[in-house]
N, C-alpha and C positions, 0 to 999 in steps of 0.2 A: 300583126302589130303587138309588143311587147306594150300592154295596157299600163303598166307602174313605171314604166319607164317613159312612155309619151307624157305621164301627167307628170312626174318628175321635170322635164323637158317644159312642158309648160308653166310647171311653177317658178322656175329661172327665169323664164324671157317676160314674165312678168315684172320679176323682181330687177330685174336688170334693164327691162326698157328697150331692146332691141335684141334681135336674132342675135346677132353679130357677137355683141358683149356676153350672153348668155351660151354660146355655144364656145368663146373661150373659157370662161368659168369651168364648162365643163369637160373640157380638154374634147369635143367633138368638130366634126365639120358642119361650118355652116349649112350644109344642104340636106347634112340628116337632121336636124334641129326642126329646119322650115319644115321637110317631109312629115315628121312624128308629130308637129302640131298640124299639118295639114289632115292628115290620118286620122286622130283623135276629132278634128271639127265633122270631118265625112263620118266617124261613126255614131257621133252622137247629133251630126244632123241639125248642128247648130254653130254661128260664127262665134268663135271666141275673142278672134282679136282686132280689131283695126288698125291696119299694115299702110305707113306711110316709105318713104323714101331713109326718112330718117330714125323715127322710131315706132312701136308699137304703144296702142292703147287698148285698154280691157271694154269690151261689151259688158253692157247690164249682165247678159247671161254668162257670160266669162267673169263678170266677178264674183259673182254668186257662185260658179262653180269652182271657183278657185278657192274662196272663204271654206268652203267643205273638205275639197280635197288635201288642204292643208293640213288639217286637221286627221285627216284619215292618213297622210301620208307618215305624220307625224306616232300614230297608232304602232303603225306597221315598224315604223322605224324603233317606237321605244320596245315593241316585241323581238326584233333583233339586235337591239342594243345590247336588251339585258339579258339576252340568249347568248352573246359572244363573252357578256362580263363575267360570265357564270364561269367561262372555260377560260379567260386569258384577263390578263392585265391591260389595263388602258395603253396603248402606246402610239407613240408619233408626234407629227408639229401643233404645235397650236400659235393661230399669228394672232399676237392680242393687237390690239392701239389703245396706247389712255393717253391725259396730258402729263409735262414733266413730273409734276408738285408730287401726284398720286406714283408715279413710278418710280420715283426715287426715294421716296419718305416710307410711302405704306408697302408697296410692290417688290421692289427689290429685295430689300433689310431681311424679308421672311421667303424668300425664292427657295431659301436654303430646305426649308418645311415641306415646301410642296415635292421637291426634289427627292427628300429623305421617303417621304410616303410614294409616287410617281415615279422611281427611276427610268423608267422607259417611256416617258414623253417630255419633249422639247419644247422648249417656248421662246416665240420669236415676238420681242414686247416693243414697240415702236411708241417713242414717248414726245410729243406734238400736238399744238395746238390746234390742227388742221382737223376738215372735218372729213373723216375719210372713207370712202364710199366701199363699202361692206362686200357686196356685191362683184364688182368691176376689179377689184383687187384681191378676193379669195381670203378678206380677212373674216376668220370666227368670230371675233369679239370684238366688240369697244365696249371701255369703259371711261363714263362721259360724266359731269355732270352739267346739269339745266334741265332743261325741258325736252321734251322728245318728241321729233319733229318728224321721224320717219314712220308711216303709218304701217308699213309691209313688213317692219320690224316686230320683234317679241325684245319687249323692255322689262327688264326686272329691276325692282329698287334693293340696293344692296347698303344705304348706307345714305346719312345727307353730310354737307359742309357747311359748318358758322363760319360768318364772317366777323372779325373785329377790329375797331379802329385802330393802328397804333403811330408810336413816334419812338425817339431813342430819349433819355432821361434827359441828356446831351441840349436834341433840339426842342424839350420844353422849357429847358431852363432859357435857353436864346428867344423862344420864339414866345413862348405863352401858351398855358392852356386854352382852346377853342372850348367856350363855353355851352354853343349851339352850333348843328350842324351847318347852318350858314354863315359862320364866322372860317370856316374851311375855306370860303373864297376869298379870304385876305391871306391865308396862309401858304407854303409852300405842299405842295401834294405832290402824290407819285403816281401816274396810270397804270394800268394792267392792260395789254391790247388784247383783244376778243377776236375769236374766227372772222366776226364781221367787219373789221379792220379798225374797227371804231375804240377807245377805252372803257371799259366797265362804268356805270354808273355806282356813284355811293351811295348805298340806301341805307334808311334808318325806319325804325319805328320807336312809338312812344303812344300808351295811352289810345290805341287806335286810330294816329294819326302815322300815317305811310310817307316818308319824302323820300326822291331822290336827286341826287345831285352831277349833272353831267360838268366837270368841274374844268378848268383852264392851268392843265396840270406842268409843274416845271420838269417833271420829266415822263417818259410812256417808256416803259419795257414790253418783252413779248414774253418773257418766260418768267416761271413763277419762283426759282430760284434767285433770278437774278431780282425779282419786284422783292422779294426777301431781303434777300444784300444792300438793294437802294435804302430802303427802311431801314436797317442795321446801321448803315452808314452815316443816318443822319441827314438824309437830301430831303425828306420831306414825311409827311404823315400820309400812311397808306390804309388799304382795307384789305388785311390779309386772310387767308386761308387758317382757322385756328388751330387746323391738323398740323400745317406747316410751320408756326410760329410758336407750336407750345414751346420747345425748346430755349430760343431766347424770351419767353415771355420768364420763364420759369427761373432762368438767370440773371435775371433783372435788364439784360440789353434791349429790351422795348416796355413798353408800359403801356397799357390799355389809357384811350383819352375815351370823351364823351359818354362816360359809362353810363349815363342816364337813360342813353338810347341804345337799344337793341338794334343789332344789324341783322340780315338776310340768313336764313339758312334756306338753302339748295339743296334738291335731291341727287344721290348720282344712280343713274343707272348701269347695269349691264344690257350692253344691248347685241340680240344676236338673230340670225333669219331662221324664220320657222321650220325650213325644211333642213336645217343643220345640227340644231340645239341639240338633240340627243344623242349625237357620235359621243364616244363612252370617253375620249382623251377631253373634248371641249365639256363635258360637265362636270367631267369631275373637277377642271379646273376653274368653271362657274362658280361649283358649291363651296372649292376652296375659299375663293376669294371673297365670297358675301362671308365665310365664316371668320375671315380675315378683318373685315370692316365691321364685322356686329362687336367683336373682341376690341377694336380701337375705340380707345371712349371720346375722341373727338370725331368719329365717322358713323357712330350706331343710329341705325333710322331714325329711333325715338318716335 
């Protein structure tokens, strides 16, 4: 039995959740996948997995061994990463996913930089809202931001997003300044939809007092270009991305309301699988882009 290779095998069908899924990832057959983990339990003499019909789950002792071997596998891999960078240049695909706002404002605009230094790696950037399974689709990267809910993941913080209230000069002269955030529920609003199908709440702070507001809005978008345009347009007061909106803010086509109250800043992460991160094409196009959002001054962690 090829030892690095059965624990490699086993750290997929973990991350993946079934034989099946994990033995497409790795372009093998099903039935060497089950073998090289059966192999591996028989030599260390212990059950790693619990094997239903439909998926796999980790034993105590399988995730303890898996927490190590990650780590070790990860060893091995940065010892060959930086053995191959020494002799050639990164090259090949790297499939990213973020959502639009980030792909189009921050990501694109500078593609031309990564390219000028990177000529021999491609990037395949998938730009949605959808939350897209890392794993099961052979993506290297997402780049997200909220909270990070995948626990088998390696999340790096590369950057956060302010949010800020705005309107067009247009619909304050019609509508009136909102003097507190709950003066928004007489006025016209714009939603933002979320993965969870639901619209974003409006949150605010002040003073150590935290509200949010799940609001009865006159219109809901799904994309963050278009929640832009709504706002530009004059349909309603929204809570935009302040990466996305410096530009009209800076033109005078929106104007910051409620400035009393501080809104949300969110972290964004890069998020990628442990036993992947150190391929020499997907880091270098990690380090590029965290050095991409530390340089934007609406995206720098802070």
């Amino acid at each position: 039995m090829d030892r690095i290779a059965a624990m490699n095998v086993f750290v997929r069908v973990v991350e993946a959740g079934t034989f099946t899924k994990a033995a497409d990832t790795l372009d093998l057959p099903n039935a060497t996948v089950t073998r090289l983990v059966q192999q591996l339990e028989q030599e260390l003499q212990v059950r790693l997995l619990h094997r239903t019909t439909r998926r796999v789950s980790v034993t105590p002792e399988g995730a303890t061994y898996y927490e190590r071997i990650v780590r070790l596998l990860a060893e091995l891999s940065d010892i060959e990463s930086t053995t191959r960078q020494s002799m050639a240049k990164p090259s090949g695909k790297v499939k990213v996913e973020t959502v639009p706002g980030l792909a189009n404002t921050v990501i694109i605009p500078a593609l031309h930089e990564f390219y000028r230094e990177y000529p021999d790696v491609d990037i395949e950037l998938g730009a949605s809202h959808r939350h897209a399974d890392l794993i099961g689709e052979g993506i290297d990267c997402v780049i997200r931001a909220g909270s990070v809910n995948e626990q088998l993941m390696v999340a790096r913080r590369i950057g956060s997003v302010a949010f800020m209230t705005c309107a067009t000069p247009g619909f304050i002269k019609t509508h009136g300044l909102p003097k507190t955030p709950e003066d928004l529920k007489e006025l016209p609003t714009i939603g933002m939809m979320t993965a969870s199908g639901r619209p974003s709440a409006f949150s605010f702070e002040r003073d150590g007092e935290a509200l949010e507001l799940n609001l009865q809005h006159r219109l809901v978008v799904g994309d963050s270009n278009a929640y832009i345009a709504a706002c530009c347009a004059g349909l309603g007061i929204a809570q935009l991305p302040v990466y996305a909106a410096a530009d009209a803010l800076r033109d005078g086509r929106l104007q910051q309301v409620l400035k009393d109250w501080n809104n949300s800043v969110t972290p964004i992460h890069v998020l990628y699988a442990p036993n992947r991160f150190l391929s020499a094409k997907v880091r270098v196009f990690i380090d590029w882009v965290a050095a991409l959002f530390e340089q934007h001054e609406e995206l720098r962690r802070g």
